[in-house]
C-alpha positions in Angstrom: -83.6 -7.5 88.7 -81.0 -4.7 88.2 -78.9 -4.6 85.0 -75.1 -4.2 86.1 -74.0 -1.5 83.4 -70.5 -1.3 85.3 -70.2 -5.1 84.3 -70.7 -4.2 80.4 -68.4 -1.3 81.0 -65.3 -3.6 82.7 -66.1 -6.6 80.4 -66.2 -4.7 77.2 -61.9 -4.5 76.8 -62.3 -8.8 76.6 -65.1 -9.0 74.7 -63.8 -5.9 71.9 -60.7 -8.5 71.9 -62.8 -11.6 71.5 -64.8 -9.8 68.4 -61.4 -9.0 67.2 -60.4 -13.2 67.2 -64.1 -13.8 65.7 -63.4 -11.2 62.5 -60.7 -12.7 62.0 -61.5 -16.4 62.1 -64.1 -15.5 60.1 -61.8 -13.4 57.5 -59.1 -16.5 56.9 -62.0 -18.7 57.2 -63.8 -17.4 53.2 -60.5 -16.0 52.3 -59.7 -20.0 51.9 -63.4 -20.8 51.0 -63.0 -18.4 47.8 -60.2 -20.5 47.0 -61.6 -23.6 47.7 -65.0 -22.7 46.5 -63.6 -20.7 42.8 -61.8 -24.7 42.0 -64.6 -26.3 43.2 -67.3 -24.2 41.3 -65.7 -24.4 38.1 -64.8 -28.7 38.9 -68.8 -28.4 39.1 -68.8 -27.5 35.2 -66.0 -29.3 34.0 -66.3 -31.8 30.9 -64.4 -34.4 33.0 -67.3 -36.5 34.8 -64.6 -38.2 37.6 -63.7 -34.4 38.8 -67.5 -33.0 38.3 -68.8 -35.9 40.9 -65.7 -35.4 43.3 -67.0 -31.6 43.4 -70.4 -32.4 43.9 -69.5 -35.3 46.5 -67.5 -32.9 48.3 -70.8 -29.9 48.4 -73.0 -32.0 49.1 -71.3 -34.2 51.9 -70.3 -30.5 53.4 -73.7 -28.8 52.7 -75.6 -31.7 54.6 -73.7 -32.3 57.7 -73.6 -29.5 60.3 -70.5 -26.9 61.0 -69.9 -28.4 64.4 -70.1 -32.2 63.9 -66.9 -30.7 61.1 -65.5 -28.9 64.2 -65.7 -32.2 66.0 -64.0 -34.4 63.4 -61.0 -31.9 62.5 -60.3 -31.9 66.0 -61.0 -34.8 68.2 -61.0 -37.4 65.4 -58.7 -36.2 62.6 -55.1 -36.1 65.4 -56.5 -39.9 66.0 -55.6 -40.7 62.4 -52.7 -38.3 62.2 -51.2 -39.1 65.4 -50.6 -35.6 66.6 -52.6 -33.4 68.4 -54.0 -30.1 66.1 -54.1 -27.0 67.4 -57.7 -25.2 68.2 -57.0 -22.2 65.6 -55.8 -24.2 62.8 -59.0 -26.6 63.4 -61.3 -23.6 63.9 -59.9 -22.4 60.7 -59.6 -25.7 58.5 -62.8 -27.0 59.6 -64.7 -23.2 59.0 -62.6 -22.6 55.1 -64.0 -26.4 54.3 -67.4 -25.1 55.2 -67.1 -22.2 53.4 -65.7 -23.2 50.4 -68.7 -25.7 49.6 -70.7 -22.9 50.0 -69.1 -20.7 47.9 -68.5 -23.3 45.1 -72.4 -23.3 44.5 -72.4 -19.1 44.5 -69.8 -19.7 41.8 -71.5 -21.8 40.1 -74.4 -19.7 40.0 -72.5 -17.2 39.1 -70.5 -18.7 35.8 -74.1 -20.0 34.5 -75.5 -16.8 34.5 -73.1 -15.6 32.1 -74.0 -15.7 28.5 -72.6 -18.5 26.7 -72.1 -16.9 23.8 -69.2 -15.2 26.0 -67.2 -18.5 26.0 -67.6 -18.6 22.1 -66.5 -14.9 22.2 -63.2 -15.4 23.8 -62.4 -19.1 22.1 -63.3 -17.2 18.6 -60.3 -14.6 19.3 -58.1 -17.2 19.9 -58.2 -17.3 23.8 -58.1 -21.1 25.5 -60.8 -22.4 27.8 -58.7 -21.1 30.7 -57.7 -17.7 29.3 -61.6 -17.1 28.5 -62.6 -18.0 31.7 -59.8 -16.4 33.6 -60.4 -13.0 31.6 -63.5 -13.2 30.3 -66.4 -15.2 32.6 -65.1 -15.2 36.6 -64.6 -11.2 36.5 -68.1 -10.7 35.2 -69.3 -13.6 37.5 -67.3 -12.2 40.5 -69.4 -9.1 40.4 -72.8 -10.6 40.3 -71.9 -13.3 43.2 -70.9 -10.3 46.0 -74.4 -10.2 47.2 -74.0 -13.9 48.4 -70.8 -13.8 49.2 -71.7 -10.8 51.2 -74.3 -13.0 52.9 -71.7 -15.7 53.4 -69.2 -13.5 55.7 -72.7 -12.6 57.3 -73.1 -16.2 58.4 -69.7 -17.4 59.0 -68.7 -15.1 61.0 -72.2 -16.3 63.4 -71.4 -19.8 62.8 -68.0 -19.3 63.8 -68.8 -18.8 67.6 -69.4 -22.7 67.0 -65.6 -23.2 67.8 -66.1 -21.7 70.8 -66.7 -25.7 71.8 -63.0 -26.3 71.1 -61.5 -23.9 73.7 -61.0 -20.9 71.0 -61.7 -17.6 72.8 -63.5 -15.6 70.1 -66.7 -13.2 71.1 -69.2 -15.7 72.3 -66.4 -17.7 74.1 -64.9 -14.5 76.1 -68.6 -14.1 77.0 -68.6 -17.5 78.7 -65.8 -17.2 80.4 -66.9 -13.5 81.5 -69.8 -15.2 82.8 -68.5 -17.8 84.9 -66.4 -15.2 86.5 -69.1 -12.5 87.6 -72.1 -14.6 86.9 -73.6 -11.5 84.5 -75.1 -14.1 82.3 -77.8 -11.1 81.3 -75.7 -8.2 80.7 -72.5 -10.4 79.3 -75.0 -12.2 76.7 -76.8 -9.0 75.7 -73.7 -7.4 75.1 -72.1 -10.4 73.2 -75.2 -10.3 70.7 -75.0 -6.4 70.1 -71.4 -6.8 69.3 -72.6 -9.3 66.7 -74.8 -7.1 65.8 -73.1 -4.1 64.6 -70.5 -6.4 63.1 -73.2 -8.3 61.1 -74.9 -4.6 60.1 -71.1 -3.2 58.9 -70.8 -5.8 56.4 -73.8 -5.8 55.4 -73.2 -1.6 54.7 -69.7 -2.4 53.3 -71.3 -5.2 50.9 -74.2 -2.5 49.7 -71.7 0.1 49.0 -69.7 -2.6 46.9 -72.8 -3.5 45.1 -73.4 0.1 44.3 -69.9 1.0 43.0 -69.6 -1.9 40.4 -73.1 -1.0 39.1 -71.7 2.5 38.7 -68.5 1.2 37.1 -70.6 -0.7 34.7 -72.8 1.8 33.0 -69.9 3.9 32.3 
């Protein structure tokens, strides 16, 4: 079997742009799970027991069903209900920030219990309201200890987000298909799709060490 560098070489332009489509899908995609997740996490705490089990419906319904049967219901069955067809990006993207943000509400939550309660007195004690302590007081303490998993949730979005590739959305492993039925490279094309993975999945991971580093640095001065 010969391996058809040349075919790497011509393919790599479409494939550089489909890893381009995948960052950013992936990027939008726990930019709206923080937000999702940070309301959801703290709903998980909350006093109120109506909004504490509509946050822990919402995880666990999320958690236990798989990204792509999501996928599926944003958009085949969702425009059924709406009466409108939804276009492949803003699925990819509303289905992937839903996924996300269930995740990320439980790294949130694990984060704001590992904080010492006697924090929450603290703030309350100089006058501060639940909101003000938690706003100033808990989630910036919290947000440093949860970049670790946040860290490893970008990691696996941004794999689980060649999953929309089943929609019609040309990220990475899409390109790579259509790359394939073109030239029939299924060797070289797929090999080259997972490096590019690859060094994307190892530069976050460097990025998310050096963050790590820097805030412990920050914190014993």
């Amino acid at each position: 079997m010969n391996f058809d560098v040349d075919l790497i070489v011509r393919s790599f332009p479409l494939l550089l742009m489909g890893a381009g489509v995948t960052v950013q899908i992936t990027a939008l995609s726990v930019g709206f799970g923080l937000l999702i997740g940070m309301f959801v996490g703290i709903a998980r705490l909350a006093k109120l027991t109506p909004l504490r089990l509509a946050a822990a419906v919402y995880v666990d319904f999320i958690r236990g069903t798989p990204l792509l049967v999501q996928i599926f219901i944003i958009y085949f069955a969702l425009p059924m209900i709406l009466g409108t067809r939804i276009d492949p990006f803003v699925a990819a993207i509303t289905a992937c920030s839903i996924n996300s943000g269930a995740y990320v509400a439980e790294i949130f939550r694990g984060g704001i219990q590992s904080i010492d309660k006697g924090q929450m007195e603290a703030g309350r004690s100089l006058g501060m309201s639940w909101g003000q302590t938690m706003r100033y007081v808990i989630l910036p303490q919290a947000f440093k200890r949860i970049i670790p998993p946040l860290g490893n949730e970008f990691i696996a979005m941004l794999k689980d987000s060649s999953l929309v590739s089943v929609i019609g959305f040309e990220e990475l492993t899409r390109r790579g298909q259509l790359i394939i039925a073109r030239t029939y490279g299924s060797f070289e094309i797929w090999m080259a799709v997972a490096f590019i993975y690859l060094i994307m999945t190892l530069t976050i991971s460097r990025l998310v060490n050096y963050l790590e580093r820097r805030y412990k640095i920050d914190d014993k001065h």
